[in-house]
C-alpha angles and dihedrals in degrees: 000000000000131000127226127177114225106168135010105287100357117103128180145175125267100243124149081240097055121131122201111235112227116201102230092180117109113239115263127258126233115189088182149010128189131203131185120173123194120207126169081209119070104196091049083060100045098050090048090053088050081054100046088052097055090052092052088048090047090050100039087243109168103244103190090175140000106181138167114199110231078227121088124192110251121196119184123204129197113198131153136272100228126024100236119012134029097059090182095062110085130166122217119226124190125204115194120185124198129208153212143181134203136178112196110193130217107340131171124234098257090041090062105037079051099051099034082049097056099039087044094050086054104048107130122222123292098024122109124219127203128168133190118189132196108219114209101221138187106243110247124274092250096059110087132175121263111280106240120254093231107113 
């Protein structure tokens, strides 16, 4: 038996019978993509959104805005010194996030999948990724335009 691979993620088996498989959907459409990444480090950040940047650029990939707010997310945190005794003795702990948004425009579906793939196989360590996208869609069979009052 031998493999071969006829289609992304599809893989089937050499046989004189065999049928190619064809992909007959469209690609999907993407009017937006938003990106927001969270680091405690700036300059880690930084330095990814530089990147992320560069690979947009590489791959003609629309980039509306790429912003970082001057404001960063602080968390305090009072916990005590010791686990069990000297209750009056606390020590104070600050968590600073960072963060960075990014508006990716008109993108098709293997544009996307390309470009998210290779940025998401490169975060470094200690930076969140989430990513929201905004999907162009056909509307649905039973929905039909007004019928017109001239009769």
């Amino acid at each position: 038996r031998t493999w071969t691979r006829i289609q992304p993620q599809a893989w089937h088996r050499n046989n004189s019978t065999a049928v190619q498989q064809t992909n007959n959907n469209p690609d999907k459409l993407y009017s937006q993509i938003d990106i927001e990444l969270r680091a405690h480090e700036p300059a880690v950040l930084k330095s990814y959104s530089w990147f992320m940047n560069a690979a947009a650029k590489e791959l003609d990939v629309n980039v509306i805005k790429s912003f970082a707010p001057e404001q960063n997310h602080k968390e305090l945190k009072n916990l005590l010194r010791s686990a069990f005794v000297h209750k009056k003795h606390r020590v104070q702990y600050e968590f600073k996030t960072f963060y960075h948004f990014m508006s990716l425009k008109n993108l098709t579906g293997s544009t996307a999948d390309t470009y998210l793939e290779y940025v998401q196989r490169n975060v470094p360590e200690g930076v969140h990724m989430k990513v929201s996208k905004t999907e162009i869609q056909r509307h649905q069979a039973h929905l039909k335009p007004p019928k017109s009052a001239s009769s």
